[in-house]
N, C-alpha and C positions, 0 to 999 in steps of 0.2 A: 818710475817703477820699472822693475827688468823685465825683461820681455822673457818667457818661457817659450821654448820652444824644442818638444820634443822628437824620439825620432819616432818608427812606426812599433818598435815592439814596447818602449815607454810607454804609446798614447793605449794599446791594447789591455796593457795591463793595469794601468790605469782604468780601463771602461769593464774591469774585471766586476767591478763591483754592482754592475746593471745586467740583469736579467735577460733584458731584451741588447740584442748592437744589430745594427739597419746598414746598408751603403747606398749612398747616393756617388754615382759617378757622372764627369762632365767631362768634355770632350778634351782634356788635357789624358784622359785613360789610352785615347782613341791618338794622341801625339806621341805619347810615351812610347810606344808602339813604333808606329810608321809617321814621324817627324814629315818627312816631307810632301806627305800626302794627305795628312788629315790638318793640316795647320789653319786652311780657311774656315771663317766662321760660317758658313752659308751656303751651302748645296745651290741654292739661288744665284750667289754672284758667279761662281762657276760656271752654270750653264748659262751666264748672263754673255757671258766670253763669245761664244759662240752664237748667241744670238743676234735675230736680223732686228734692225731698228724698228720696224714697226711694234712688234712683239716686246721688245722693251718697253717700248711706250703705250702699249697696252695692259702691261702687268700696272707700270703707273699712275695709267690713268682709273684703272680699277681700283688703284688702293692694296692689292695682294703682294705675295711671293709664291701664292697657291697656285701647282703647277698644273692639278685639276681643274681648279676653279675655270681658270683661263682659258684652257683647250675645252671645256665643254660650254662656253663660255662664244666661243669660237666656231662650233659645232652650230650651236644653237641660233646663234647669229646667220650663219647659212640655210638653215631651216625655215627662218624668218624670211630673208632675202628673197625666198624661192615663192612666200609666198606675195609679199607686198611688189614684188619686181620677177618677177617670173622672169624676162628676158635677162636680167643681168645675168648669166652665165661665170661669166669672167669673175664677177664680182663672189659667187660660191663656190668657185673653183678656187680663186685665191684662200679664202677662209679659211674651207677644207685641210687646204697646201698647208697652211700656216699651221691646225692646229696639228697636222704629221709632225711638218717639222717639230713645233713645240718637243712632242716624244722624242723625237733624234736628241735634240738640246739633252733633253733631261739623261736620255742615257749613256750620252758623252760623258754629263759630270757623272755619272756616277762611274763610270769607266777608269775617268782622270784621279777620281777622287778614293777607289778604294781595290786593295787587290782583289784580283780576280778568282785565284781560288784560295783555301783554307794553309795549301803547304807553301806557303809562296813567308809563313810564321815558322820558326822553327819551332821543333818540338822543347827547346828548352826553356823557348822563351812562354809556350802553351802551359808546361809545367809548372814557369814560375808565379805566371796568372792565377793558375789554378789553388798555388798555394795561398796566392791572397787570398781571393776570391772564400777559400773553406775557415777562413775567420767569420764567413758569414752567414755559408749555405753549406751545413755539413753535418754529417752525424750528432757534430759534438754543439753546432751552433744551430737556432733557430731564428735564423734572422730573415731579413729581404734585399734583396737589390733591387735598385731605380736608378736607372738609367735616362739621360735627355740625349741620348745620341741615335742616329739611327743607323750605324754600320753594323758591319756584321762581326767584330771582333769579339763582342761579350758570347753571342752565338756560338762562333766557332770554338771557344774556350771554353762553354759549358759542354758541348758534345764532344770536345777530343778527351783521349783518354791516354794513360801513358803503354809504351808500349812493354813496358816491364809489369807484368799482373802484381806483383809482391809491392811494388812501389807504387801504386796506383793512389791518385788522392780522390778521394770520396766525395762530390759533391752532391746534395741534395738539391733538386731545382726541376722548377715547374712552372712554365712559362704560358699554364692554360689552355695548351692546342693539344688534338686528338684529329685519331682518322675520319673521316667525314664517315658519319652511320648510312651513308645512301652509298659511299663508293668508296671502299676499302682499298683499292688498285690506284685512286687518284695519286699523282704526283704533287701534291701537299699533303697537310693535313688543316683540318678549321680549328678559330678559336672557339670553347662551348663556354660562352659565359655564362650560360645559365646552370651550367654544374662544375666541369674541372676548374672555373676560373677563383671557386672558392677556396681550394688549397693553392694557389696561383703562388710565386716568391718571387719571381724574374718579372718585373713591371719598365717595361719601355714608355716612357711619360711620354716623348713625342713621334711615336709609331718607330719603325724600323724600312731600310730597302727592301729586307725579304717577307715585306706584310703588304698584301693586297685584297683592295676591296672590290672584292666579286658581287656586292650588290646584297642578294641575300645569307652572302657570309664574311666572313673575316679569314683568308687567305693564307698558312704559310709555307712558301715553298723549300725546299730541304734539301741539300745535295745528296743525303741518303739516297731520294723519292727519285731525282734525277740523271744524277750525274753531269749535270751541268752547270757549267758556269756563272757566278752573278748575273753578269751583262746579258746572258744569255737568255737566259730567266728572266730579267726583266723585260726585254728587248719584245720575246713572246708575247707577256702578259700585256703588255702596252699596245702590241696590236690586236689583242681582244680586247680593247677599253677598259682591260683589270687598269688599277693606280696602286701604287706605293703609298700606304698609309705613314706619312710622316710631317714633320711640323715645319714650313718653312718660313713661318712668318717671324719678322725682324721686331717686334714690338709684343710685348707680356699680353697685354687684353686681349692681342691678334691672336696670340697660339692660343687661349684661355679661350677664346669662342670657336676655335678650330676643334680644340679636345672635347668641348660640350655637343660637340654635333656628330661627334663619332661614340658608340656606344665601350669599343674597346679602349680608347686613350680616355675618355670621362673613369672606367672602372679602376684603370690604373693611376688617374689623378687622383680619385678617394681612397684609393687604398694607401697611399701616401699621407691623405690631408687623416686616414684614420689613423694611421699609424703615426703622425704628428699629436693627435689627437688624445690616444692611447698611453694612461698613465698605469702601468704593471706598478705591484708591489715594491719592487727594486728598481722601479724607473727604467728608461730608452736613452739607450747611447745612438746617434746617429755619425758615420763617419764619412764624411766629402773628403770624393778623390779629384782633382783636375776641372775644377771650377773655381770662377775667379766669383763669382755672387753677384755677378753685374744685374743690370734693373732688367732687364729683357726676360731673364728667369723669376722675375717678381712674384709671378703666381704660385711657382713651387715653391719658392724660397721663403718668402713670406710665411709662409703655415706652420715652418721651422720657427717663426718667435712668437707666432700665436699661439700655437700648440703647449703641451706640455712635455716634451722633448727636456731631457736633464742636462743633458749635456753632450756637445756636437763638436769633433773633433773633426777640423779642415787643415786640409794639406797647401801647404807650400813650397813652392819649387826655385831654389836656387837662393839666395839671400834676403834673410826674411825682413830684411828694411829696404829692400828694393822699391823703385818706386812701384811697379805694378804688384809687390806684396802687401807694401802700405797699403793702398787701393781695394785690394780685398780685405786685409784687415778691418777696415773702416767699414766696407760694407758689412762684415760679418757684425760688427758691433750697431750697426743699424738693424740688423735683424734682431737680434740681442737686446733694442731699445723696444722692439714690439710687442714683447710679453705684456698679459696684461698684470698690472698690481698686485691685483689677488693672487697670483701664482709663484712659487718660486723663481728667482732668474734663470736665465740660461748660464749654463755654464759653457766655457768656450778653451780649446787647447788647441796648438798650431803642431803639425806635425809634418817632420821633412820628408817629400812625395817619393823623392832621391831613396830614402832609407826603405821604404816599403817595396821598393826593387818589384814593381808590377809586373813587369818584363823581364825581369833578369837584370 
């Protein structure tokens, strides 16, 4: 059988015929971009570079890649110490130490791993995002974005704007967060899930850098609010005990009981697994940008051949018989194999990642 394989304004026009079109992006969005700085899979092995052996061998022996877990993990173990061995000094001075460090660790990688501010992107390249991006969130579309990344690129793309008013591209989007009603002046703003997060469109499945959990809220900070920098921003918030709400676990069950214990990554998983879910009159087009389908994303991905999703248009990048496109191929038609009987199949179209020019 020939292999189809179309480019991105084919597979659009093709998913003309569905009411509803969704995007799920993966961190090939986040390569497309800045190739040499998004290319590792794991925020984890990154700050793993810089870490000291013990701390290695603590994330191991735990079981995680959870950068909270650990340090409070760490915390808590000194607390202990203080009481079953009061004289050990040495022994909660070390812990202590380690779980700083830990913090240093985490905000090196994020340092290594992502620019530091929004114009460091050219504005043509903002532009050309933006035009993708309004196939899906725009006047003319009602769609959603889901995101598994947590930089800040989809961020900085939904809030630039061009700087010709006549030429400006319209995006509609709503990522849930407002000024906190107790302190209009804070330098964030919270997420209110229990009201804006109902028109919600911009869903971050494995949290983001600039999300932090302040305990009795859900955190996000804004270069608007600030004027400063990622690293900077984080660097603060980390020595307030705030954490970067994000997924860093290497295995589907791991992130899947990660997202259930946080109230904001659990609302953005069902709104996913609803909108898998969700059979409109004319059916749901859903299109993946820069994900390969591997098992590690099982939990999202999966609800794609459960659901009743019509038909799911995934990108491929560079020769689509390559061995790492076969590879997705394959997994795509595994997903494809888990529809149940009763439903109609999925339908499936390959489309070149190259031709939708996300970047320019």
């Amino acid at each position: 059988m020939t292999f189809k394989f179309l480019n991105f304004d084919q597979a659009l026009s093709k998913s003309g015929t569905y009411s509803k079109k969704h995007l799920l992006l993966g961190n090939g969005f986040s390569i497309a971009c800045k190739s040499d700085i998004f290319a590792y899979g794991s925020l984890f092995e990154e700050a793993k570079k810089t870490m000291s052996k013990e701390l290695a061998a603590i994330f191991a022996a735990m079981g995680t890649q959870d950068f909270e877990e650990v340090i409070r993990a760490l915390q808590h173990a000194a607390a202990i110490v203080s009481v079953y061995r009061p004289k050990f000094f040495a022994t909660k001075k070390l812990l202590l130490k380690d779980a700083e460090g830990l913090k240093t660790d985490l905000i090196k990688a994020v340092a290594g791993r992502h620019p530091a501010r929004p114009n460091e992107i050219s504005d043509d390249s903002y532009t050309a995002c933006r035009r993708f991006l309004s196939n899906f969130v725009s006047d003319g579309a009602n769609g959603k974005i889901y995101t598994m990344n947590y930089d800040l690129l989809l961020y900085w793309t939904l809030m630039h704007e061009e700087a010709d008013v006549l030429a400006r591209i319209a995006l509609t989007h709503d990522d849930g967060f407002r000024k906190d009603y107790n302190d209009f002046n804070a330098p964030y703003v919270e997420w209110q899930g229990e009201g804006a997060a109902h028109g919600q469109n911009i869903h971050y499945l494995h949290g983001a850098l600039h999300l932090f959990d302040a305990g009795h809220q859900l955190q996000k900070y804004t270069w608007v609010n600030t004027g400063k920098a990622l690293v900077d921003q984080a660097n603060e918030a980390l020595k307030k005990d705030l954490f970067p709400v994000f997924v860093a676990e290497g295995e589907s069950n791991s992130k899947l009981a990660k997202i259930r214990h946080s109230a904001y990554l659990h609302h953005n998983f069902k709104s996913f697994a609803g909108v898998c879910q969700t059979k409109p009159k004319d059916g749901t087009a859903l299109f993946v940008y820069g994900h390969s389908f591997a098992k590690n994303d099982a939990h999202v991905l999966n609800m794609i051949g459960y659901g009743k999703i019509a038909h799911v248009f995934v990108s491929l990048y560079g020769d689509p018989s390559s061995k790492v496109n076969q590879t997705i191929r394959t997994n795509v038609e595994h997903i494809a194999g888990l529809r149940p009987p009763n439903l109609p199949p999925l339908k499936i179209d390959f489309y070149d990642a190259a031709s939708a020019k996300v970047w320019g």
